[in-house]
LOTORKOL-80885 format. One record per residue: y negated, z, x negated of N, C-alpha, C in turn; residue in three letters. Coordinates in steps of 0.02 Angstrom, whole numbers, plus 50000, padded with zeros to 5 digits. Each point is the difference from the previous one (the first is absolute). Example, Ala and Ser with C-alpha at 12.3 -4.5 7.8 and 13.67 -1.06 7.14 Angstrom:
<pts>
<<50284, 50390, 49340>, <49941, 50000, 50045>, <49940, 50000, 49955>, 'ALA'>
<<49947, 49964, 50018>, <49941, 50003, 49958>, <49945, 50037, 50039>, 'SER'>
</pts>
This chain:
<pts>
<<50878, 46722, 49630>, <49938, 49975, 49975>, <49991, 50018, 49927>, 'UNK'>
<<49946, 49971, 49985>, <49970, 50017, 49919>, <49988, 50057, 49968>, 'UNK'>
<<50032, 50057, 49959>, <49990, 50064, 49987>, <49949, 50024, 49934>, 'UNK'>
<<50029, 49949, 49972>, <49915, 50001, 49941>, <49961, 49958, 49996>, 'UNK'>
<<49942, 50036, 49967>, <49940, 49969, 50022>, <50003, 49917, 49950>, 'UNK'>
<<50041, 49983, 49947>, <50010, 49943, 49981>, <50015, 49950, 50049>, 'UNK'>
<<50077, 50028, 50033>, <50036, 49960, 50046>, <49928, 49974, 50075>, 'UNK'>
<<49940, 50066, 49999>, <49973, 49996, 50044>, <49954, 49949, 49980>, 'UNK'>
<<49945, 49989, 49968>, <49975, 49968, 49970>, <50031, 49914, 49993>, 'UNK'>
<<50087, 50002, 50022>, <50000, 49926, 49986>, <50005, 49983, 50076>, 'UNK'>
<<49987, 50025, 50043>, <50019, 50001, 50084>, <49929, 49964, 49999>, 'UNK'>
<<50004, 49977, 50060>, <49925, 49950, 50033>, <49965, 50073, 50031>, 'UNK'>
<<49938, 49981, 49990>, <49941, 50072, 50046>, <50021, 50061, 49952>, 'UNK'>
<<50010, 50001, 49936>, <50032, 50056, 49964>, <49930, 50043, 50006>, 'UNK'>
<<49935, 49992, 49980>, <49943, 50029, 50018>, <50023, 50083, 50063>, 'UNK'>
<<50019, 49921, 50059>, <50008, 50054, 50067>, <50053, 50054, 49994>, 'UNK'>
<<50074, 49983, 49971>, <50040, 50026, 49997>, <49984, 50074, 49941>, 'UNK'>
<<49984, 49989, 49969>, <49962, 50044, 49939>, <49952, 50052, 50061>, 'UNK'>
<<49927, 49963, 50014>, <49981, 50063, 50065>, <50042, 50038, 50033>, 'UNK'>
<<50038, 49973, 50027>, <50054, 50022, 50066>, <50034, 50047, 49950>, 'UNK'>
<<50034, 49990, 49933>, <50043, 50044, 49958>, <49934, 50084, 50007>, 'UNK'>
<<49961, 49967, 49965>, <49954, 50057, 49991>, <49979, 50017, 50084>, 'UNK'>
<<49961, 49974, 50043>, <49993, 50031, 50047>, <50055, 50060, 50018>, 'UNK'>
<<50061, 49970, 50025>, <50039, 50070, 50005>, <50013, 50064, 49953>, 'UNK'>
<<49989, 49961, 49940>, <50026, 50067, 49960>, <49938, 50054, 50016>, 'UNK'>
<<49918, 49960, 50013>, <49966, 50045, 50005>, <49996, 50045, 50049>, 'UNK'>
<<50014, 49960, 50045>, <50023, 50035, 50078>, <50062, 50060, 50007>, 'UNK'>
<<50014, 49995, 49954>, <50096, 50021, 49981>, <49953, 50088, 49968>, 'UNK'>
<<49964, 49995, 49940>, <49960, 50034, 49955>, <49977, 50029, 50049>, 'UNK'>
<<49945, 49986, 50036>, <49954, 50060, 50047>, <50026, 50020, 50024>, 'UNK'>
<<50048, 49996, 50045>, <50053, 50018, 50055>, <50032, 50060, 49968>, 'UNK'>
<<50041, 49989, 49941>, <50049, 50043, 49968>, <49932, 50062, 49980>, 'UNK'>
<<49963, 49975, 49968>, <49954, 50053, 49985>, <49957, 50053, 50041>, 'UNK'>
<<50020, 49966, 50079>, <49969, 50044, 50065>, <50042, 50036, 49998>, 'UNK'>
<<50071, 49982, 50010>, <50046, 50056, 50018>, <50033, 50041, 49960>, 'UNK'>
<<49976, 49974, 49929>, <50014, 50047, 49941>, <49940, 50035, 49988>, 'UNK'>
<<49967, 50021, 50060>, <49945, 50034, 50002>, <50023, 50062, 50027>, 'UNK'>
<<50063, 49991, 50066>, <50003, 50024, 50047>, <50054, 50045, 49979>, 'UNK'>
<<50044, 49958, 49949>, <50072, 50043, 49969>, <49967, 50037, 49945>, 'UNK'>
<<49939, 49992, 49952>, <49988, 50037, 49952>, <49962, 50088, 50015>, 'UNK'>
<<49984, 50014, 50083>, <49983, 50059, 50018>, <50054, 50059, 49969>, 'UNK'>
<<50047, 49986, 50009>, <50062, 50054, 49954>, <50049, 49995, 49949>, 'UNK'>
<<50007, 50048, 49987>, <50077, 49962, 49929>, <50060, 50002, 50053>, 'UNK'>
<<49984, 50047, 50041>, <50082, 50016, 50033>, <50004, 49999, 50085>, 'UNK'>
<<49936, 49991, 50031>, <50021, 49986, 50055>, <50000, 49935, 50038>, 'UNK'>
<<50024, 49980, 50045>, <50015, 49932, 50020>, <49929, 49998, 50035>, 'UNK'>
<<49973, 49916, 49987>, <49948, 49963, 50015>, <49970, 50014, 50069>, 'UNK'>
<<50071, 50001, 50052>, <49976, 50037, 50087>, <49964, 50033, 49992>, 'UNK'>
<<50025, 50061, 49965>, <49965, 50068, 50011>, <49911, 49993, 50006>, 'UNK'>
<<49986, 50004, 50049>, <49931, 50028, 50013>, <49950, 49918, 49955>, 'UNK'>
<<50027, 49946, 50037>, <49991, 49927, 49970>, <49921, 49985, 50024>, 'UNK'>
<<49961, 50042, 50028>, <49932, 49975, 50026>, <49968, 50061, 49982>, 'UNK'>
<<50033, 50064, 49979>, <49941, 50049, 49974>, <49936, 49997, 49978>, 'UNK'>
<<50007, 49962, 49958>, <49911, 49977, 49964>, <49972, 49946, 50025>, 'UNK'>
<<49949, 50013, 50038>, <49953, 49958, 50014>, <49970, 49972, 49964>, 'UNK'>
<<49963, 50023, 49960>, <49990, 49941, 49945>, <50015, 49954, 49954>, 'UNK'>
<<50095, 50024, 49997>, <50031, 49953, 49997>, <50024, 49917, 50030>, 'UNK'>
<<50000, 50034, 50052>, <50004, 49956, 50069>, <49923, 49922, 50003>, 'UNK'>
<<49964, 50046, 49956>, <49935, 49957, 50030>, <50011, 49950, 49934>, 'UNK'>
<<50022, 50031, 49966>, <49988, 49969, 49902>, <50083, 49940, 50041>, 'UNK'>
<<50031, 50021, 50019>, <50059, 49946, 50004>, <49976, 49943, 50049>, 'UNK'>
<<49975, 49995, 50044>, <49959, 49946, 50042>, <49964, 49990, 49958>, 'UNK'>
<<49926, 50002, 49973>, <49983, 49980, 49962>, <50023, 49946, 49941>, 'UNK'>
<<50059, 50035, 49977>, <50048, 49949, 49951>, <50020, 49941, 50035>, 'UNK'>
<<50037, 50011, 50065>, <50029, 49951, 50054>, <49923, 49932, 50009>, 'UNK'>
<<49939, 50035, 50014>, <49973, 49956, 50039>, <49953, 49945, 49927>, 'UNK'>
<<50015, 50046, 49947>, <49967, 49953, 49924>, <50064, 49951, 49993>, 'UNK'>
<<50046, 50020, 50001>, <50082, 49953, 50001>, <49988, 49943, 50017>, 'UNK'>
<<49998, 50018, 50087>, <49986, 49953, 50043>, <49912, 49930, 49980>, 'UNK'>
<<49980, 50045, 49970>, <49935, 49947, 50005>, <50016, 49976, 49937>, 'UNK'>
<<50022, 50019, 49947>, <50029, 49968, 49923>, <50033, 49947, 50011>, 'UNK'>
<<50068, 50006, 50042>, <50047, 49937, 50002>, <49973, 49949, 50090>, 'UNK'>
<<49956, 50004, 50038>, <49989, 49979, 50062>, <49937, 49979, 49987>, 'UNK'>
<<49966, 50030, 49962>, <49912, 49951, 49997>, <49989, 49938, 49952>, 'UNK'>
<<49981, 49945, 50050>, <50005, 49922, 49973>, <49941, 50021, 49950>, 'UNK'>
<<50022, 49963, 49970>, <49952, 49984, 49924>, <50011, 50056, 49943>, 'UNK'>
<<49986, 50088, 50034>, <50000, 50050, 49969>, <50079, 50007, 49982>, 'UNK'>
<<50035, 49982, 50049>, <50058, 50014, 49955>, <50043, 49952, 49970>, 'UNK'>
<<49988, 49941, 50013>, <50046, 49934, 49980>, <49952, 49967, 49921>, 'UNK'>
<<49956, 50019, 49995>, <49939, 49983, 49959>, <49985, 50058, 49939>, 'UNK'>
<<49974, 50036, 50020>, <49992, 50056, 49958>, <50072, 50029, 49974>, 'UNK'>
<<50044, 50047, 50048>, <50044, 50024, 49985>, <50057, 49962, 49974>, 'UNK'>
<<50005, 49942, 50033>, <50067, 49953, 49997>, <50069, 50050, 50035>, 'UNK'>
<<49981, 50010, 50068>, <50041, 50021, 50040>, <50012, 49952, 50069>, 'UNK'>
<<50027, 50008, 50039>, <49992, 49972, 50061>, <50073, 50028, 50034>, 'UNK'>
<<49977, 50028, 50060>, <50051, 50023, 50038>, <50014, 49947, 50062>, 'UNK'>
<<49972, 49954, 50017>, <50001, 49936, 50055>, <50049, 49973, 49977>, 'UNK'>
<<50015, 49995, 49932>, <50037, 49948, 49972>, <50088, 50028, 49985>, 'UNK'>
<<50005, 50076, 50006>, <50064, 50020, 50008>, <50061, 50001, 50013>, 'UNK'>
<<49966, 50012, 50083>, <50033, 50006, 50044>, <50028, 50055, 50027>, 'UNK'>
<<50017, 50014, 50072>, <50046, 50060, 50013>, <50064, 50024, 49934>, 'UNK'>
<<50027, 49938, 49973>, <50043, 50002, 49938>, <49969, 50046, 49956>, 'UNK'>
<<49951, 49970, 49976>, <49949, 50033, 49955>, <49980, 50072, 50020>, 'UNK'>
<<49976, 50035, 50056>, <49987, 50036, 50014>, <50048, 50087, 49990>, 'UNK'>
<<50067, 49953, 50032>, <50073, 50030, 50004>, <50012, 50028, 49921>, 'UNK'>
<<50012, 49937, 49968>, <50011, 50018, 49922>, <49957, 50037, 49971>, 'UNK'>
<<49950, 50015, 50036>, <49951, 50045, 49960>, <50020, 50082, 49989>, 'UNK'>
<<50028, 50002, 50063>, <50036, 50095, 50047>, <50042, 50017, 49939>, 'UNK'>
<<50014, 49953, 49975>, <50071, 50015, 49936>, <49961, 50061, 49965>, 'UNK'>
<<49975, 49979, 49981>, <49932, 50057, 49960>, <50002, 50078, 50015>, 'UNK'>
<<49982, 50012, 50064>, <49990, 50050, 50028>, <50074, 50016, 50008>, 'UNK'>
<<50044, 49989, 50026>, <50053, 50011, 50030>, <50017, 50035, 49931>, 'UNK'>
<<50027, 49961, 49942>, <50029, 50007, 49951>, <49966, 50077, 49972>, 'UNK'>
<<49941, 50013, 50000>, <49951, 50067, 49977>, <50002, 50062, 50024>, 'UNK'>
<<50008, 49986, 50095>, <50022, 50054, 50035>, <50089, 50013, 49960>, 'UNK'>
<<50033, 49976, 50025>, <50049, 49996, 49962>, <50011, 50052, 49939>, 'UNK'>
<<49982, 49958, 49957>, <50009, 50025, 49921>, <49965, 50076, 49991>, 'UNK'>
<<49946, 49996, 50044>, <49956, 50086, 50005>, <50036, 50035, 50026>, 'UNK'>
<<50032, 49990, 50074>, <50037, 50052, 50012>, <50066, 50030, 49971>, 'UNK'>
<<50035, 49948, 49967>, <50060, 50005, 49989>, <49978, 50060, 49915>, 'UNK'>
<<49942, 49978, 49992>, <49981, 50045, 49926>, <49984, 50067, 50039>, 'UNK'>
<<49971, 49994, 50041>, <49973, 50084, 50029>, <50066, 50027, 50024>, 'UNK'>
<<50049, 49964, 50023>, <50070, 50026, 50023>, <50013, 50035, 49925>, 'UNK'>
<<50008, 49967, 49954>, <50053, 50036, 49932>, <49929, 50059, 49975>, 'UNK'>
<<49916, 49980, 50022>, <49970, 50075, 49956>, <50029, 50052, 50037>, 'UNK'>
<<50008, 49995, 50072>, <50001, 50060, 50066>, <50079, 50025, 49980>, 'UNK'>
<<50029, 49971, 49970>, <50060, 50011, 49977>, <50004, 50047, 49957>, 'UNK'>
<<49974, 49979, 49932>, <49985, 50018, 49940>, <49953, 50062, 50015>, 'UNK'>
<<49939, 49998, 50052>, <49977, 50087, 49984>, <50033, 50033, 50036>, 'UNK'>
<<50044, 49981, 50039>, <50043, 50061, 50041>, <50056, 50010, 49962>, 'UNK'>
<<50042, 49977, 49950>, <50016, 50025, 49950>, <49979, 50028, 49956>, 'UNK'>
<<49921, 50006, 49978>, <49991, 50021, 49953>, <49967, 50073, 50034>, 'UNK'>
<<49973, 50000, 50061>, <49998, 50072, 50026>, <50065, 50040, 50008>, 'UNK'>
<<50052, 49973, 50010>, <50064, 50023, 50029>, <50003, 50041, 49890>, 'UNK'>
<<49989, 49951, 49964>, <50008, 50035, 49940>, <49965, 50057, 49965>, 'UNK'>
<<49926, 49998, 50028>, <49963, 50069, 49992>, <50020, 50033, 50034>, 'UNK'>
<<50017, 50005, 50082>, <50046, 50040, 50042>, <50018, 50046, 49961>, 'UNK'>
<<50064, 49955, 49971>, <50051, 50046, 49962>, <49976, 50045, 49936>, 'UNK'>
<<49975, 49956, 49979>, <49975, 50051, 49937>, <49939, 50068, 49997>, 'UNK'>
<<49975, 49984, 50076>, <49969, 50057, 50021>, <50025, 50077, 49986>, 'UNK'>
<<50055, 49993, 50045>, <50037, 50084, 49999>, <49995, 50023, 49931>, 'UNK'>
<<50011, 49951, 49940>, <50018, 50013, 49929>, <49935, 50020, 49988>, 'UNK'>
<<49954, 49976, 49992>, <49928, 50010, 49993>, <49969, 50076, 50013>, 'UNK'>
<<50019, 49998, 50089>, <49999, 50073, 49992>, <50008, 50054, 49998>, 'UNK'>
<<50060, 50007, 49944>, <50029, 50040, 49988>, <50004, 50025, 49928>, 'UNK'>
<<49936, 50001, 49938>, <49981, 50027, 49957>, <49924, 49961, 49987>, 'UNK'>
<<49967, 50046, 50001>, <49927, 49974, 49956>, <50000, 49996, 49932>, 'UNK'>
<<49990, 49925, 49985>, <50015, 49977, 49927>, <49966, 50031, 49949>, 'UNK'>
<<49928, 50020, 50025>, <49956, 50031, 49939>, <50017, 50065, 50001>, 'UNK'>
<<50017, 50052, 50047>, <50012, 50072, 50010>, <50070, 50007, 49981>, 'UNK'>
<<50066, 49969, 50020>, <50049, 50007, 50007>, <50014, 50037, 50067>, 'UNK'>
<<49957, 50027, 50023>, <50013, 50036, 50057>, <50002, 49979, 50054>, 'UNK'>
<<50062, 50031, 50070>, <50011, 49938, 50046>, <49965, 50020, 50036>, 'UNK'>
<<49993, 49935, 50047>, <49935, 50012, 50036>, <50020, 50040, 50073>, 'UNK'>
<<50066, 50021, 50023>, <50020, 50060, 50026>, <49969, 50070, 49985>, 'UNK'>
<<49984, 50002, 49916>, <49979, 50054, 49979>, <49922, 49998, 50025>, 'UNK'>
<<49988, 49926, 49981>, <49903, 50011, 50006>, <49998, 50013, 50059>, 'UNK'>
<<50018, 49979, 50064>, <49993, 49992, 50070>, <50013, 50074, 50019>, 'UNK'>
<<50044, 50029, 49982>, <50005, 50077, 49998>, <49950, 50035, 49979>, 'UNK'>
<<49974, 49998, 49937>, <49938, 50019, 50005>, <49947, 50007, 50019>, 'UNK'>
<<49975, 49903, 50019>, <49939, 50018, 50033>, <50026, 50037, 50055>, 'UNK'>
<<50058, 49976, 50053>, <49986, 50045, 50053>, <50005, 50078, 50014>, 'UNK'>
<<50033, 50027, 49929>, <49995, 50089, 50009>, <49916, 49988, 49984>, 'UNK'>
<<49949, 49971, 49946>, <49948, 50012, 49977>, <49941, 49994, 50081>, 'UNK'>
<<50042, 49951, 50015>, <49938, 50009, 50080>, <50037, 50052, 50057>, 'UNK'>
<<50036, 50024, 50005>, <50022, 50046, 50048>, <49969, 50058, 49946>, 'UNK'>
<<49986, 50025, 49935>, <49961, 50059, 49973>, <49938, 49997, 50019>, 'UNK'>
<<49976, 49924, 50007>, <49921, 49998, 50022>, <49988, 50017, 50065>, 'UNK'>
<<50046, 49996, 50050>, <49990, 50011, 50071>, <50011, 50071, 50018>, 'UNK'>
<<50020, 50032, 49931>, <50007, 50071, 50036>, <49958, 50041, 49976>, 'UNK'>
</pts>
């Protein structure tokens, strides 16, 4: 079929075909933006984890679903005002919309895969540089074997 909106425009019912373009993409938009609701709770853990915790999340995502639904499904309000229409789709239409979402979950997790990566390397790197750390106090010079020795002879003098 027709991929730009020129080529679309010279098609018969280009009007409809133009709705139908936009209907899905809008349908495509809310959708991706529910569930990039759902992947944006962490940088690093996967979307499952604990996927209904917030209730008031839960209520704010129906909400989105049921304005969706009355945007592209209400005669007049949405074919008129909005210049949407979901009647006019189709299951096709509907289908092509998932691309959206699918593609978002996707791309989120595969990014939270390389941060969960990236801070467990970068802990694994303070790890290491720990031991070094404590093993001279930069402003005293003195190691902190020595300080730790002290306080604890200084509180075993207090206890006696």
């Amino acid at each position: 079929g027709a991929f730009l909106q020129k080529d679309i425009e010279s098609l018969a019912n280009a009007n409809e075909h133009i709705m139908s373009a936009r209907t899905v993409a809008f349908i495509s938009l809310v959708w991706s933006e529910n569930v990039r609701s759902y992947t944006s709770r962490s940088f690093n853990k996967p979307v499952w984890r604990n996927i209904f915790g917030n209730k008031d999340m839960q209520k704010a995502i129906v909400l989105a679903q049921l304005a969706l639904y009355c945007a592209v499904l209400i005669p007049y309000f949405s074919d008129m005002i909005l210049g949407l229409d979901g009647t006019i789709i189709g299951w096709e239409g509907w289908v092509m919309a998932l691309a959206g979402p699918f593609a978002c979950v996707i791309l989120c997790e595969v990014c939270k895969f390389i941060t969960a990566w990236q801070m467990r390397r970068y802990q694994r790197h303070l790890a290491r540089q720990q031991p070094e750390a404590m093993k001279e106090d930069p402003k005293s010079g003195d190691s902190i074997e020595q300080k730790t020795s002290f306080i604890n002879n200084s509180n075993q003098n207090c206890q006696a």
